[in-house]
N, C-alpha and C positions, 0 to 999 in steps of 0.2 A: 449145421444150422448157422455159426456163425459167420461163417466164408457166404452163404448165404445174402444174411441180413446186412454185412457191411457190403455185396454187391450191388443188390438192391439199393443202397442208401447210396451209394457211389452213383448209379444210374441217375436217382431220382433230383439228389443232388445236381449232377452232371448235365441235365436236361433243364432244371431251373437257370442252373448258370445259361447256360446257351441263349435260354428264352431272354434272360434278362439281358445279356450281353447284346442279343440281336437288336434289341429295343433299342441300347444308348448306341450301340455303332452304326445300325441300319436304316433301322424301320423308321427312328421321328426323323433322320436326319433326311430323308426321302420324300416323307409325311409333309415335314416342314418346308420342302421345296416346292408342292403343289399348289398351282396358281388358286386366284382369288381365294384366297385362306381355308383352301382345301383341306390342309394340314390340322386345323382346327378343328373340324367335322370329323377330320381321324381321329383326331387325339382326343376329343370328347368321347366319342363309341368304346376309344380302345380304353380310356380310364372307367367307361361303364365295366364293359366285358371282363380289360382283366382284372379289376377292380372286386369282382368276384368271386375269380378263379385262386390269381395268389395267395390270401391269408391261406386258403386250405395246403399249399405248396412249400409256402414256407413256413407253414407251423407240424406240417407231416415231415417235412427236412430237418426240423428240431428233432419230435417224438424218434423218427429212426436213427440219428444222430446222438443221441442221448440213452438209448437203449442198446445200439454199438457199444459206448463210450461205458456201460454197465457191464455190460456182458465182457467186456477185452480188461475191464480192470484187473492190473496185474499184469499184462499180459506186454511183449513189443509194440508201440506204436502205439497205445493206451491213449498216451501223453498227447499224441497229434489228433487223436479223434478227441477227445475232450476239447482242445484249444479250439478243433474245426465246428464246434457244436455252439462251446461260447460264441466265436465269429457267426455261427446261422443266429442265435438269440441276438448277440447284436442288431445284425441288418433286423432283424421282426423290429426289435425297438425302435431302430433308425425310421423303419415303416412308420410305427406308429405316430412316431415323434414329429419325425419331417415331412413326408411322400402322402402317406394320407390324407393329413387335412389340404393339400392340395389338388390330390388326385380327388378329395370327394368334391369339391370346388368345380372342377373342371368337368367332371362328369353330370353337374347339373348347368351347365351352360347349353344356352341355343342361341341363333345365331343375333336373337336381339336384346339377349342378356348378358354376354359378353364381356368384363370388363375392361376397360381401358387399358388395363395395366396385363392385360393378358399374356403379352411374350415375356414379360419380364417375369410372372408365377412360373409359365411355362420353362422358361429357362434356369429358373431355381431349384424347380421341380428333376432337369434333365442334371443339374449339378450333385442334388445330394443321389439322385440314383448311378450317377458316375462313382461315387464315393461307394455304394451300397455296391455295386457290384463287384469294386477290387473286393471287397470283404468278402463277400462268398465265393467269388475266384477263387481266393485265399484259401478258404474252408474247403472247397472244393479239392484242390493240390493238397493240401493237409492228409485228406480223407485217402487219396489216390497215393500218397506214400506210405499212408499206414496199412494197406492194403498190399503193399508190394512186400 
């Protein structure tokens, strides 16, 4: 059961990074190239949709994280699941703190509500989630050595 639950947490883990990763490497930088402020209309939908989705993503990354980190106490590699659990409670915070009240900003914008100062949120926005995803990387690599 426990090779189990820390595979699964690796996975779930594993696939948040990715999502998240794809977002600041790929997707807005892509988003953000489409003519007459295309990229706007994306990044509005996508701050709806994943705006959603994530809390439940990265607060289930915690609970399996945190219940690894239970279960292995004592045990090799205890020590890197605990650090990689606090680094997922981090970024939630970091969510909280920074990314959200922006991302809820941007998800009620249309196109003639807008504010002025829109790429500059937007590009605040794309800085603290640069930050936010070395940290679950991190947690990520953490998880994946304590597993080996």
């Amino acid at each position: 059961m426990h090779n189990a639950l820390a595979i699964v947490t690796v996975v779930v883990v594993g696939l948040l990074v990715g999502v998240e990763f794809a977002v600041a490497a790929f997707v807005n930088p892509i988003i953000d190239g489409l003519p007459n402020n295309g990229g706007l209309v994306a990044r509005t939908e996508g701050a709806r949709i994943l705006g959603k989705v994530m809390p439940f993503w990265y607060i289930g990354s915690v609970v399996l994280g945190a219940i690894w980190a239970v279960r292995a106490w004592g045990d090799a590699g205890a020590g890197l699941v605990v650090t990689a659990t606090a680094l997922l409670v981090l970024s939630v915070l970091m969510s909280i703190a920074l990314l959200v009240p922006i991302n809820s900003r941007v998800a009620q914008w249309t196109q003639d509500s807008v504010p002025a100062d829109w790429k500059q949120q937007l590009g605040r926005w794309d800085r603290f989630h640069y930050v936010r995803v070395s940290v679950i990387i991190t947690a990520f690599v953490l998880m994946v050595v304590a597993i080996a």
